[in-house]
C-alpha positions as CSV (number, residue, x, y, z in Angstrom):
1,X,60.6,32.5,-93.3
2,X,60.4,28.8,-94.0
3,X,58.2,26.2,-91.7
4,X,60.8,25.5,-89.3
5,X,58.3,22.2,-88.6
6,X,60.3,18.8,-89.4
7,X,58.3,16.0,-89.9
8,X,59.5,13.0,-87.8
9,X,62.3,14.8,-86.1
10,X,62.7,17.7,-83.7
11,X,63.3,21.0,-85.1
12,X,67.3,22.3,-84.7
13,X,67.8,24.7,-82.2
14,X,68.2,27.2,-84.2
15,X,64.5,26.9,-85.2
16,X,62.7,26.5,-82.5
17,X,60.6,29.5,-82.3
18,X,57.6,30.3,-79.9
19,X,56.8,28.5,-76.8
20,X,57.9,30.9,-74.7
21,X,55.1,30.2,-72.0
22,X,56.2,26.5,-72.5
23,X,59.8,27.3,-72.0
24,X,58.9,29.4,-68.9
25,X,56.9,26.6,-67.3
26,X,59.2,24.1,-67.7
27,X,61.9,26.1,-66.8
28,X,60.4,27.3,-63.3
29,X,59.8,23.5,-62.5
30,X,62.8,22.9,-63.3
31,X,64.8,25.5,-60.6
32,X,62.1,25.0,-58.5
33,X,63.1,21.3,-58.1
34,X,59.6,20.4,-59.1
35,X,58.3,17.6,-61.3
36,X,57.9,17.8,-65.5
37,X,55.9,15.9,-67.4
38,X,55.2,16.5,-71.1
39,X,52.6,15.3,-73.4
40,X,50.5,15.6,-76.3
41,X,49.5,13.9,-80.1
42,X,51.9,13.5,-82.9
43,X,53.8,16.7,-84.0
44,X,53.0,18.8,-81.0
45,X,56.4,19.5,-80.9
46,X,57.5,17.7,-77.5
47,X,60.6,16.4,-78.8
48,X,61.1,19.7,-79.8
49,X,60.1,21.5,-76.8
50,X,62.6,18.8,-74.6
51,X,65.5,19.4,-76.8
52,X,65.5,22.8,-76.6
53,X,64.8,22.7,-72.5
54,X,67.4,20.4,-71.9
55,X,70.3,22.0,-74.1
56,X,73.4,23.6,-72.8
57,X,72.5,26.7,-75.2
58,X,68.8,27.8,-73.5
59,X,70.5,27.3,-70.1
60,X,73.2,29.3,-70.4
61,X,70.7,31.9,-71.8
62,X,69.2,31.7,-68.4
63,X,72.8,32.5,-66.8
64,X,72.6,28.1,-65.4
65,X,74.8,25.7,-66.0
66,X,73.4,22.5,-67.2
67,X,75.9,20.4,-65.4
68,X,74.1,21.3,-62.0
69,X,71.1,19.4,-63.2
70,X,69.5,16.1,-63.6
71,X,67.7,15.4,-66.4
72,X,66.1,12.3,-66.9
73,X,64.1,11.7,-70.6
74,X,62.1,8.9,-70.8
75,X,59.2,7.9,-73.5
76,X,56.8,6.3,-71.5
77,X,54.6,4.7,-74.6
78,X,58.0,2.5,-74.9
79,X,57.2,0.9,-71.3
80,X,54.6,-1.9,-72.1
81,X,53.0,-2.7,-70.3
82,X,53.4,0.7,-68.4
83,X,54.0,0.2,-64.8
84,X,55.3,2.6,-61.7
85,X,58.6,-0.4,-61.8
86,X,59.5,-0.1,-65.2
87,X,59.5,3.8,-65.2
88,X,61.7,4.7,-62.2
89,X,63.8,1.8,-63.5
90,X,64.1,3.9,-66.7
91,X,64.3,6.6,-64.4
92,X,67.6,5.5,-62.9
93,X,69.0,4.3,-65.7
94,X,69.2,7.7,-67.1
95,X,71.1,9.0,-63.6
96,X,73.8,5.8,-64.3
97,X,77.3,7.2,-65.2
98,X,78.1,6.0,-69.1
């Protein structure tokens, strides 16, 4: 098998292989209506790890619908300075119909 490892990008979701401890985790905070944060250095994989989380495909796998859930992404190195405001502002804008 090739590196499924993309440099710059997440991997497709056809790739994304391991993490099933990660998955689990963020899965049982998830349906347990709990809190998620994810972190790490540069090509960790958490924009990997998020896109497979939060696709319609690894829900399903779990017999959920993704449409019962709320989902809010935000990169919180892009809040400078960083403040408690500026992130459940970012917060809410995710939750704003488009």
């Amino acid at each position: 098998m090739t590196n499924p490892f993309t440099v710059g990008k997440p991997v497709s979701l056809d790739r994304f292989i391991g993490r099933k401890s990660e998955v689990e985790t963020a899965f049982d905070q998830i349906f347990n209506r709990s809190h998620l944060a994810i972190w790490g250095g540069t090509g960790m994989g958490k924009s990997s790890l998020l896109k497979y989380v939060t696709s319609p495909e690894a829900w399903q796998l779990r017999g959920n619908d993704i449409s019962d859930a709320a989902i809010a992404r935000v990169n919180c190195l892009a809040l400078e300075p960083f403040t408690a405001a500026k992130f459940w502002r970012a917060v809410l804008r995710c939750s704003k119909p488009s």
